[in-house]
C-alpha positions as CSV (number, residue, x, y, z in Angstrom):
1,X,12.7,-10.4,-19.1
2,X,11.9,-11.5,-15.8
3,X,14.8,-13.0,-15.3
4,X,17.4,-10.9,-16.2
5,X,15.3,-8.1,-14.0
6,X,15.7,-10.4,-11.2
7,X,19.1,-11.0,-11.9
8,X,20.7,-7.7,-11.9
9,X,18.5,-6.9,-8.9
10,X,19.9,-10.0,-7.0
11,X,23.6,-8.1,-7.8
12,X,22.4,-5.3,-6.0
13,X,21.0,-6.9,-3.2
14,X,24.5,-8.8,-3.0
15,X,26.7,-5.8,-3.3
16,X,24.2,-4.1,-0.7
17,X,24.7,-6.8,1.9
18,X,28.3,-6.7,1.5
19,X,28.2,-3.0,2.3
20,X,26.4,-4.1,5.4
21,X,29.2,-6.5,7.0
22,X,31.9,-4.1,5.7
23,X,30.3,-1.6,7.8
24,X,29.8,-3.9,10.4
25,X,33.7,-4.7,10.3
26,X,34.5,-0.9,10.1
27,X,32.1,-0.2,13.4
28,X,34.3,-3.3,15.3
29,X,37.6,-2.2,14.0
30,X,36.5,1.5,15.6
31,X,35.3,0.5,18.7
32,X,38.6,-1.8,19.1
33,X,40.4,1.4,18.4
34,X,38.7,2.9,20.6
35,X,39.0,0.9,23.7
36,X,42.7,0.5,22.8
37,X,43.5,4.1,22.8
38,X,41.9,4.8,25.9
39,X,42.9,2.3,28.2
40,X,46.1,2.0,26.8
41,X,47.2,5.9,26.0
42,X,44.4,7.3,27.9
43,X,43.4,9.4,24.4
44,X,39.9,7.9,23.3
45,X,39.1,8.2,19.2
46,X,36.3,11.8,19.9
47,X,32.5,10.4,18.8
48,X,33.5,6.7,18.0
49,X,29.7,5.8,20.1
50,X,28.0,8.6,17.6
51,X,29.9,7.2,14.4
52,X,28.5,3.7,15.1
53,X,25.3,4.9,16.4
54,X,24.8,7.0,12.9
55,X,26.0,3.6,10.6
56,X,24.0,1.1,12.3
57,X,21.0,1.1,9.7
58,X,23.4,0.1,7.0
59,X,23.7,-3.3,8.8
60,X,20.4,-3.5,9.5
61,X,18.3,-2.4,6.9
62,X,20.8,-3.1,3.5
63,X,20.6,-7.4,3.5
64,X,17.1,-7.8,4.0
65,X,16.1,-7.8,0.5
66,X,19.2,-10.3,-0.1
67,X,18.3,-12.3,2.6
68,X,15.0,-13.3,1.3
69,X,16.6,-13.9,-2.0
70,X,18.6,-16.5,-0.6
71,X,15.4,-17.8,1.6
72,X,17.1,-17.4,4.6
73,X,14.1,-15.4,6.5
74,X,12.5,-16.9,10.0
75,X,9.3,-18.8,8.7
76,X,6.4,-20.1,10.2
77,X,4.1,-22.0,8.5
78,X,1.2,-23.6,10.8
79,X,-1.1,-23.5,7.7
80,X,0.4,-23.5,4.7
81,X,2.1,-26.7,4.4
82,X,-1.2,-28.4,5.2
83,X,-3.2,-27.3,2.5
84,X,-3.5,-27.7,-1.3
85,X,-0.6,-26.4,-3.8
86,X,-3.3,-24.2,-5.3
87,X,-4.0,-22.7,-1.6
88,X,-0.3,-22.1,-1.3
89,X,0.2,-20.6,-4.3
90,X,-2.7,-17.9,-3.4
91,X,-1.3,-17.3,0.4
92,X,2.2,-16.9,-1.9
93,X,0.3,-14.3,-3.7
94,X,-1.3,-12.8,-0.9
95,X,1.8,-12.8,1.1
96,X,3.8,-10.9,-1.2
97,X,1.3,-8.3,-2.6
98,X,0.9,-7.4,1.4
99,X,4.0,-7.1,1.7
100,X,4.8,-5.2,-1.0
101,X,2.3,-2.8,0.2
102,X,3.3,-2.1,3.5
103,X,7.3,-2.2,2.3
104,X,6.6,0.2,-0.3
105,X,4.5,2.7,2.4
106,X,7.9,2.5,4.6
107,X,9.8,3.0,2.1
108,X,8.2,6.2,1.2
109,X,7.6,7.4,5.0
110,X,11.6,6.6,5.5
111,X,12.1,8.6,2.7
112,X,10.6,11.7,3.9
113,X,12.5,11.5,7.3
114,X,16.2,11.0,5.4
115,X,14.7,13.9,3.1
116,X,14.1,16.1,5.5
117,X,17.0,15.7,7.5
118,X,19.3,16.1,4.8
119,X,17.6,19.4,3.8
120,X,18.4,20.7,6.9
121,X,21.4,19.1,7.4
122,X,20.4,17.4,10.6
123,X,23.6,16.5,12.5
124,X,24.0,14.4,16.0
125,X,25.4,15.8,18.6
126,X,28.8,14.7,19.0
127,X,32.4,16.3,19.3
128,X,32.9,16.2,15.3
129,X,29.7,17.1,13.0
130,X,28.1,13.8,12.1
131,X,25.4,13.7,9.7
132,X,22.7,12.1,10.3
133,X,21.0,12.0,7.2
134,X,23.8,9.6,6.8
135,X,22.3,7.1,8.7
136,X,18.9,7.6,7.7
137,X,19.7,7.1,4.3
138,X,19.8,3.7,4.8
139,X,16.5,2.8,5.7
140,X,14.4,4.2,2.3
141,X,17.2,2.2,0.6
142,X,17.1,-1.2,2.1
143,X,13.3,-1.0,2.3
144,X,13.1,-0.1,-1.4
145,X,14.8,-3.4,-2.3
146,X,12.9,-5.4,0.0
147,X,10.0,-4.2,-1.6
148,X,11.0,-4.9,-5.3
149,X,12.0,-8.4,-4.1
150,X,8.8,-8.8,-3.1
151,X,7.2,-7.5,-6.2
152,X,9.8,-9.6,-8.3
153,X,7.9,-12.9,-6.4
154,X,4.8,-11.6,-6.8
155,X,5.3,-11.1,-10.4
156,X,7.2,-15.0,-10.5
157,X,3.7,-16.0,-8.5
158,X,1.9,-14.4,-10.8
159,X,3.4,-15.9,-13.9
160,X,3.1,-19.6,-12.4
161,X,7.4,-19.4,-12.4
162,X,9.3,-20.5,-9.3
163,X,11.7,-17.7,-8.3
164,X,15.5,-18.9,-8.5
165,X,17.2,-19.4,-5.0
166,X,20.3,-18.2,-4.5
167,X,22.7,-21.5,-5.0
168,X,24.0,-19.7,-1.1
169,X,20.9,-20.7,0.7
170,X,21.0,-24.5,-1.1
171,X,24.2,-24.0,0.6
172,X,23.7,-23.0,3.7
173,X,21.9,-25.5,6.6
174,X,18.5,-24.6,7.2
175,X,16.1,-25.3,10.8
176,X,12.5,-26.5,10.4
177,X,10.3,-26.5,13.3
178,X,7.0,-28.9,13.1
């Protein structure tokens, strides 16, 4: 059961970084526009620095959950790879019940601020009506998975399984400080 939860949440988390570099794509494409039009025709695209301002979350916040599950995160591990597998498998625990935590409190908080914004339609000032709960959206989302991934290797620790890596990150050429 644990493995088929963790791979149709590992879809997800695929599909949502996707989203993420289309969006990033979109944003360049935009901007190019942008610059294009005006120094060329002198008739700049109205609120292209709004637009990208507003979908910037969605590359930030939507592949962090995908990113761990391919084990591509920045780690730093003065004390962990000098003590006992035992050891390491309780800092593992630790480690992801903390973080699980503290995701799952920004999750909520993010929440409440997307919540509230799209209640009252909160839109940026700009020379079309942008949303912004557009933007904030984003955050509660990507948070959310980065919290169940976290729970999902919690529960993998907890069970004595090792959590499946991505075959991308075997891929993929990875830096070790020591």
């Amino acid at each position: 059961m644990l493995e088929k939860s963790e791979k149709r949440i590992r879809k997800v988390e695929k599909f949502l970084s996707d989203i993420s570099w289309i969006v990033a794509m979109v944003i360049t494409i935009l901007i190019v526009s942008d610059v294009l039009l005006r120094f060329v025709f002198n008739s700049p695209l109205p609120a292209t620095w709004e637009i990208s301002e507003v979908s910037m979350p969605w590359i930030v916040f939507l592949p962090f959950a995908f990113t761990l599950t391919i084990d591509a995160h920045v780690k730093v591990s003065l004390i962990k790879d000098r003590v006992s597998p035992k050891v390491r498998w309780a800092f593992d625990i630790f480690g992801n019940a903390i973080s699980f935590v503290f995701l799952s409190m920004v999750t909520y908080w993010s929440w409440l601020r997307f919540w509230e914004s799209f209640i009252i339609n909160e839109e940026i000032l700009a020379a079309i009506k942008i949303p912004w709960w557009i933007g904030k959206f984003a955050m509660p989302m990507g948070m959310g998975f980065f919290a169940l991934r976290f729970l999902l290797q919690l529960f993998f620790d907890l069970a004595r399984q090792k959590y499946p890596v991505d075959a991308e990150a075997n891929q993929q050429e990875k830096y070790y400080t020591t």
